[in-house]
N, C-alpha and C positions, 0 to 999 in steps of 0.2 A: 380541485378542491382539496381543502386538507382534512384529515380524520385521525380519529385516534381509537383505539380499544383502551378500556378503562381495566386491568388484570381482574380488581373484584369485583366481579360481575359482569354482567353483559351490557352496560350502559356504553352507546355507541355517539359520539357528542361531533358536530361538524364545525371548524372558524372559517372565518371570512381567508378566502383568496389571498397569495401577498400580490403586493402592490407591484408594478414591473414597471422597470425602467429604464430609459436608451442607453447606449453605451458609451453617451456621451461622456468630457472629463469635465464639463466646466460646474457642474453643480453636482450637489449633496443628494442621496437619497433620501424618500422621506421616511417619515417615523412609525409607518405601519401600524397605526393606531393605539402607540403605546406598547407596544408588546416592547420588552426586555428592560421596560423603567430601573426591573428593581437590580439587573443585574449591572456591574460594578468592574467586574472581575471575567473574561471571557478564557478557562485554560482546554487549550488541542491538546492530546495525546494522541499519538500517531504510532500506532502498534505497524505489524507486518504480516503479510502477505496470507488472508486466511480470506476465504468465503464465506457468505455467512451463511448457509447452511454447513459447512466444512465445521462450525462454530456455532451458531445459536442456532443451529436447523429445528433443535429439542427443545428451544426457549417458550411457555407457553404463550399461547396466545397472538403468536407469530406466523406469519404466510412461511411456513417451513417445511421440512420431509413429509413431515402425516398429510401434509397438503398438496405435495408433489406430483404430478401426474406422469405416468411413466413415460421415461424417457430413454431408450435403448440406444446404449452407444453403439456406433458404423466404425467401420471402416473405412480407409477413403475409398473406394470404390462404394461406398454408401450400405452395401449389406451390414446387419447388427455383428456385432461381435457375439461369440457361444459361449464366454468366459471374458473374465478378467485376464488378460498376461500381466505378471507382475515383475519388478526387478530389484526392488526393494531387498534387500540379503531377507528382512524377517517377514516378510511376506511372500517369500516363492517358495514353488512345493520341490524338494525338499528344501526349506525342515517342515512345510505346513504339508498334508495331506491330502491327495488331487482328491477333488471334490466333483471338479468341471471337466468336460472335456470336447475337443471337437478342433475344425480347421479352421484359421481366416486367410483368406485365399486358398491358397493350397501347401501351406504349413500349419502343421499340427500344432495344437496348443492343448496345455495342462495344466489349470489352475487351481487352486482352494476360492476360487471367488466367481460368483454366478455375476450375469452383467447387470448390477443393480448397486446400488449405492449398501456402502458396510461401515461399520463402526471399527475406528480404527485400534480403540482401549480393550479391544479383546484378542487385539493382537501384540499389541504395542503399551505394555502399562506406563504411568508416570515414573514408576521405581526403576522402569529396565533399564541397563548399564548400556544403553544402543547411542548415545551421544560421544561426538568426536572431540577430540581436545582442543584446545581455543586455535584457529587457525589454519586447522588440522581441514582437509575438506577430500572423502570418500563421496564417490557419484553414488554409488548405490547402496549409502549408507552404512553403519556400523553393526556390525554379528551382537546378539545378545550375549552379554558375558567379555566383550571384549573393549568395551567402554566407557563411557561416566554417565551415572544414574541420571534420570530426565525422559526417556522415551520418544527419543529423536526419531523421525523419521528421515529420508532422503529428502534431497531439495527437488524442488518441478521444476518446468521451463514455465516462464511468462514472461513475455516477449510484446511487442507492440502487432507485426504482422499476425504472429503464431496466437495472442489468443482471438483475431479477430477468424481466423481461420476455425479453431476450435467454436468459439459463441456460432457459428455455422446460419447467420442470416437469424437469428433469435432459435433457432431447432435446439441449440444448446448440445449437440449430438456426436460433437466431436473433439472432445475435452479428451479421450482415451486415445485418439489418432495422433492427437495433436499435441502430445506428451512426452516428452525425453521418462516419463516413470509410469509410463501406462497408466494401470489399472487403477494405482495409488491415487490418482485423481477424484474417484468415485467414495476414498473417503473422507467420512468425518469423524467427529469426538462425539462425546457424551454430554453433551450440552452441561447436565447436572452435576456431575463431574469437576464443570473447571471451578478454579480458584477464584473465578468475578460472577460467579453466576452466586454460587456460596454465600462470598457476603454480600450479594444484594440480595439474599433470600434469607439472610441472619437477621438477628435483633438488633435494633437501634441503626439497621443500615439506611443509608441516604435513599430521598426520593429519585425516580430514575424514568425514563423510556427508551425504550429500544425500539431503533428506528428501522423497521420492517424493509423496506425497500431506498435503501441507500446504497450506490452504484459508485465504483472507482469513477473516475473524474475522465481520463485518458486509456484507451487499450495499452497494456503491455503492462512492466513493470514499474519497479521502487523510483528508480531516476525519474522517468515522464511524472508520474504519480505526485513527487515531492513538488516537482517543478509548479504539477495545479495547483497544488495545493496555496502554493504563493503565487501565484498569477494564471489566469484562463489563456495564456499564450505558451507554443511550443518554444523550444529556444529552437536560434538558428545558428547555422556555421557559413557563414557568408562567404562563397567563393571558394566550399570547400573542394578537395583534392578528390579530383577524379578521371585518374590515371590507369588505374586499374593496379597500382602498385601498391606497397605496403600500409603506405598511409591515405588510401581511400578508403574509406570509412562507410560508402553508400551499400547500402544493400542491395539486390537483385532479386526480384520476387517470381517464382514460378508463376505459369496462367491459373494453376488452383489458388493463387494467394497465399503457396506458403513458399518461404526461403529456405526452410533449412532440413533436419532429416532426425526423424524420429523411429523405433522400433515398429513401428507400421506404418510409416510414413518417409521411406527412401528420397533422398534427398535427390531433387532434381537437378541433374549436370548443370551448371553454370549458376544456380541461385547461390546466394551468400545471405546470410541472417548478421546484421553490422550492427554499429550504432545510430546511423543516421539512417534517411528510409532513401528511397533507390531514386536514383538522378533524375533530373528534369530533363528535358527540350528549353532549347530559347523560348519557345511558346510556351512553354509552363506543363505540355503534357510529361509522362512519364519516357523515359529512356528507355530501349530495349536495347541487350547486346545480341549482336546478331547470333548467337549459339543459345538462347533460351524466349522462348514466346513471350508476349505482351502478356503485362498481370491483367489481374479483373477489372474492368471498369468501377472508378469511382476510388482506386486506390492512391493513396498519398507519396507520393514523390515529391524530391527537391531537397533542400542542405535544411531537413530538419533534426534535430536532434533527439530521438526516441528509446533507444535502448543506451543501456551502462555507458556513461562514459565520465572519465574522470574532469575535475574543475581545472578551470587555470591554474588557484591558487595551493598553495599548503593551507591544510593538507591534502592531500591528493596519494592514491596507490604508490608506496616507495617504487621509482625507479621509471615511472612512467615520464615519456619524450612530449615536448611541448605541442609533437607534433601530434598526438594524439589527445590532447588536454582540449577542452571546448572551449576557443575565446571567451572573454568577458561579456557576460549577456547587459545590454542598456535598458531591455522591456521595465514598465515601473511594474513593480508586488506592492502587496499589502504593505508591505512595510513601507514601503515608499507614503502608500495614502496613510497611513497614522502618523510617520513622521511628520508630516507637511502639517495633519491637524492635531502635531502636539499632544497626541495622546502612545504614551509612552509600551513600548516592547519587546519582546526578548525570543526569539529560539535556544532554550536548553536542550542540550545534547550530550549524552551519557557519553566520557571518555571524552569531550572536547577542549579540556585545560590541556592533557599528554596531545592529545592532537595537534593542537594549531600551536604548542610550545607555550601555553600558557606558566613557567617557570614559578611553583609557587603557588599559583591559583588553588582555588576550594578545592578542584576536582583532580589536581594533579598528587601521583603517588608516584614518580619517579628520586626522592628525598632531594638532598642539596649536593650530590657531586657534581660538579662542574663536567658539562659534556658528556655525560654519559646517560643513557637512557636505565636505568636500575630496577625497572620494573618488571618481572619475568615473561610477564602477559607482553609484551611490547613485542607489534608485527615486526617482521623479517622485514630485515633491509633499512629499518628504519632511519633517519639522521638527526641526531641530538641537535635544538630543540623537540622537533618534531617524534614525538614520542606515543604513535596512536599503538591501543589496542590491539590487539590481535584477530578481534573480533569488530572492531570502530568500520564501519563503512560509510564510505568516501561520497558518495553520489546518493546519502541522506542525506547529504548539508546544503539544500537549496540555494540556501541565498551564499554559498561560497561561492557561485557559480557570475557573481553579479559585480559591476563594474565601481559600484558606491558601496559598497561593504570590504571592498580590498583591503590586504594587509595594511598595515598602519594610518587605516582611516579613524576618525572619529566614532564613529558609526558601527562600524565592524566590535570596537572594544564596548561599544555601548550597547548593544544589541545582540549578539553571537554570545552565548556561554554555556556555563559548563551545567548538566545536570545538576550538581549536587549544591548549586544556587538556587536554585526554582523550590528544592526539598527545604531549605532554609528558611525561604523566603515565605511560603506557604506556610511552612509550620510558627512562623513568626509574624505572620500580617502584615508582609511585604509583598505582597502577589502586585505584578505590573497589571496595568488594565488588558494585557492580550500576551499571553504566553502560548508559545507553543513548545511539545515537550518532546523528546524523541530518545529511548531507552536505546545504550548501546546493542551493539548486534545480540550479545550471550541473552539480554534481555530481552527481548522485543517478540520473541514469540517467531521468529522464523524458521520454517522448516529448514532443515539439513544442518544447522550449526546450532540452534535454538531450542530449549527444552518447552515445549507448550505450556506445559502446566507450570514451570518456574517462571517464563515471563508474563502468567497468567496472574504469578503472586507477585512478581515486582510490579503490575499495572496495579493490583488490591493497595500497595502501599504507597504508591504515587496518591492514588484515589486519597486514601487517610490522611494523607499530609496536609490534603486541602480541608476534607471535611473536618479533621480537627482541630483546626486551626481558625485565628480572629474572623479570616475574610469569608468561611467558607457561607454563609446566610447572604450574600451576593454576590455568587460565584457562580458559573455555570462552566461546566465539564464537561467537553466532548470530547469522546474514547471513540476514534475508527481506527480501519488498517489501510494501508496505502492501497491495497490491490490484493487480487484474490490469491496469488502463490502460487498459478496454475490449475485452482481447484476447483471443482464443480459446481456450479448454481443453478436448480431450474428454473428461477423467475431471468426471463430473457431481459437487458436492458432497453429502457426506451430508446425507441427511432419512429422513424414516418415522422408526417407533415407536422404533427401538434406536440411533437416530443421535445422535449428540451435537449436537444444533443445536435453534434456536428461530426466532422470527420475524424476528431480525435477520439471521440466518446459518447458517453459515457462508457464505462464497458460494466464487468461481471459486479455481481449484486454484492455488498460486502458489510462487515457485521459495524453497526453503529448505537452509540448508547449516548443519552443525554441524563447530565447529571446537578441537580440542583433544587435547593429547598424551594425556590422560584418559580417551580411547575407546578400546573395549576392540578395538578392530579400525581398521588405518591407512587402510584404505579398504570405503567400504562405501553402502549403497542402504540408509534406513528405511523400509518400505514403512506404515508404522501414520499410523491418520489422524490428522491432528493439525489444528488452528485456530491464527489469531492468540493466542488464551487460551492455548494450550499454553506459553507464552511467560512470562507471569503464574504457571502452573502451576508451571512450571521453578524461578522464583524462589522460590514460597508454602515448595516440598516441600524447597528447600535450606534453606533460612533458618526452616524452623518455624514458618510464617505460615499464619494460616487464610486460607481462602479469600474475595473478596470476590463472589461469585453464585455462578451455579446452571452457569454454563456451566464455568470455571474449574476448580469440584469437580469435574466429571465427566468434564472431558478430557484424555489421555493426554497429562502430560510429557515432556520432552528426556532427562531424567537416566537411562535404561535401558541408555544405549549409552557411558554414563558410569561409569569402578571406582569 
């Protein structure tokens, strides 16, 4: 069932069920009783890598921290941990003051942090000079005083095996094992604090809900994440190389389920943490190399494609070998079903004119020398056209990944473009009927390159573009992040028999917000469980598209909180 919390007041209101349906291709889904008539205009913002307690924990009226029930991170030998170990430069003691103390196993540990969830803005302000230069990438992030203003922290691992290893069976108990930044897992920000909470809590701000219990789509990272986001299928690499030589790309999972090797979590001889997940058998079970034991039952093997890896096409990582580039995917996406029913779309992506050699384009700032990339931001290594960012990442551009959007298709110039389109278009009452939008890396809110609270103000100004503009009175806005960054949640994601999820997912809980004059309420908490596919869902039941799988059909839409 779906529900909602109403913010003023305690008025608690129930809608009807959505409708489910097969995962057939040859018909339409139906219209769910009217829900999203009035909307017009469907735009995704797809932020990065936070939790939503890491982010709306302090939102009120939300299943969040004050709601929490204690969850004491282990070890992997399963004892709690007596402290935080931190590795963060501005989070170890020195320069903070041991607070904690005590052994895990039988190494001594000294922390400023008790094992409990902390607030990260009392360590880390928005002003602190701890951000790295564009490009620029420190594991253990930058010394206060020795970088650009923002309040960067370190980046985490998120991983496909590793966080299913950490979610620990729903315990949620081993996000600190299961961590290349330990402790830093356990925080979060100051809900009040950021720049989107702000102005939906200002005068004249838009009607809004925050969606309580909305879950990444796939375990692990940004790549798999983007991939759901445009279709409920993994990609594959058919007949990939596994040789055991440089360009085998499968991974190897220890019998705990994990591949690879963290500060409490020693990397087990013979595992490798890859892009793809760990070999099949001709029968389809899992592979094991005779130097490391069989993973855990029920884990996912075969040439599928899960962690980072670069697209076929440009742009793609300067310098990367084809032999590492992921064939052309054929599976159909969204965009395939709005093509076919003629209702028109676009992925905007910040830094995508300098990327894909857009020469000229709204978005490109490299002027008119011939060959030359002239931009100072422009990555290492780069080759004129191809002119991305310093910060532009490669394996957020889903549908480069795809066989019908190839360089010099139709398709590709008619649907791939550049952020600073979608800003025009919006503020001009050009909005296509299903945009999706994705802030280059400096913006998007990602740990270890990312200022939180700057790409919290570049989401505030995306948001305005829409609301002030012709289309925004049938327009519906949804603001998620691809996947949690590594960080901690304690509402476990659904599984068991009645859950909507499968092998890939869903995984950690993550921050979502619906945005539009449309809702039948100006403020309000969705408490109903929703995935990355909810998202897909939203678009199939507006626009009369069948579904593309099995996840899609059967999970609950945005459109109920919509007239």
């Amino acid at each position: 069932m779906r529900s909602w919390t109403v913010l003023r007041g305690a008025v608690v209101a129930t809608a009807l069920p959505a409708l489910l349906a097969s995962a057939g291709t040859a018909v339409a889904h139906p219209d769910h009783g009217g829900h999203g008539r009035g909307i017009d205009h469907i735009v995704v913002i797809y932020e990065e890598n936070h939790s939503f307690d890491n982010l709306f924990g302090g939102w009120e009226g939300v299943d969040g921290l004050r709601r929490a029930r204690p969850q004491t991170q282990v070890a992997p030998d399963g004892q709690a941990l007596p402290c935080l170990p931190q590795n963060d430069v501005n989070l170890t003691s020195p320069p903070l003051p041991v607070t904690c103390t005590g052994t895990i196993g039988t190494t001594p540990v000294s922390s400023a942090f008790a094992n409990r969830p902390f607030e990260i803005d009392r360590y880390i302000r928005p002003a602190d000079t701890t951000c790295p230069a564009p490009g620029v990438f420190l594991p253990n992030g930058v010394p206060k005083g020795q970088g650009l203003p923002g309040g960067c922290t370190r980046d985490l691992v998120h991983r496909f095996y590793n966080e299913q290893y950490q979610i620990h069976g729903g315990a949620m108990d081993r996000y600190v094992a299961g961590s290349d930044a330990v402790g830093l897992t356990m925080g979060h920000y100051d809900t009040r604090g950021l720049p989107i909470y702000e102005y939906l809590h200002g005068r004249h701000a838009p009607d809004y809900v925050v969606a309580d219990h909305f879950f990444q789509g796939a375990f692990g990272g940004s790549f798999l994440n983007h991939q759901w986001l445009i279709t409920p299928n993994t990609p594959v690499w058919p007949g990939a190389v596994r040789d055991g030589g440089a360009d085998d790309l499968h991974s190897i999972v220890g019998p705990d389920g994990f591949p690879a090797g963290t500060p409490l979590h020693p990397a087990t001889p013979g595992t490798a943490d890859r892009a793809l997940t760990q070999a099949a058998t001709a029968g389809g079970g899992c592979a094991v190399p005779a130097n490391v034991g069989a993973p855990p039952a029920g884990t996912v093997c075969g040439d599928y494609a899960v962690n980072t890896i670069q697209p076929p096409y440009q742009p793609y990582q300067p310098g990367t070998p084809v032999s590492r580039r992921l064939p052309p995917q054929t599976t159909p996406t969204i965009g395939d079903r709005l093509s076919a029913a003629k209702v028109d779309w676009a992925w905007y992506s910040g830094g995508w004119d300098n990327a894909n050699g857009n020469v000229g384009g709204p978005g490109w700032t490299n002027g008119t020398t011939p060959g030359t990339c002239t931009s100072p931001r422009t990555a290492t290594g780069a080759v004129y056209p191809n002119c991305p960012d310093a910060t532009f990442q490669y394996h957020h551009q889903p549908f480069n990944y795809y066989a019908d959007l190839a360089p010099g298709t139709a398709a590709r110039a008619a649907h791939l473009r550049d952020e600073a389109e979608f800003v025009s278009a919006a503020k001009t009452g050009h909005l296509k009927p299903v945009s999706f939008v994705k802030p280059v890396g400096e913006e998007n809110e990602h740990p270890g390159y990312a200022s939180e609270d700057a790409g919290s103000r570049h989401l505030v100004d995306l948001i305005k573009a829409v609301e002030n503009g012709p289309d925004a009175e049938h327009t519906l806005i949804v603001v998620t992040y691809d996947e949690f960054g590594g960080q901690w949640d304690h509402v476990a994601p659904p599984a068991g028999r009645h859950a909507v999820a499968d092998q890939w997912g869903p995984g950690t809980r993550i921050p979502a917000l619906l945005i539009s004059p449309q809702l039948r309420r100006p403020f309000g908490v969705d408490h109903t469980s929703h995935d990355t596919t909810s998202i897909m869902a939203t678009i199939e039941h507006r626009f009369h598209l069948a579904p593309l799988g099995t996840r899609d059909a059967r999970v609950a839409d945005l459109l109920a909180f919509c007239g």
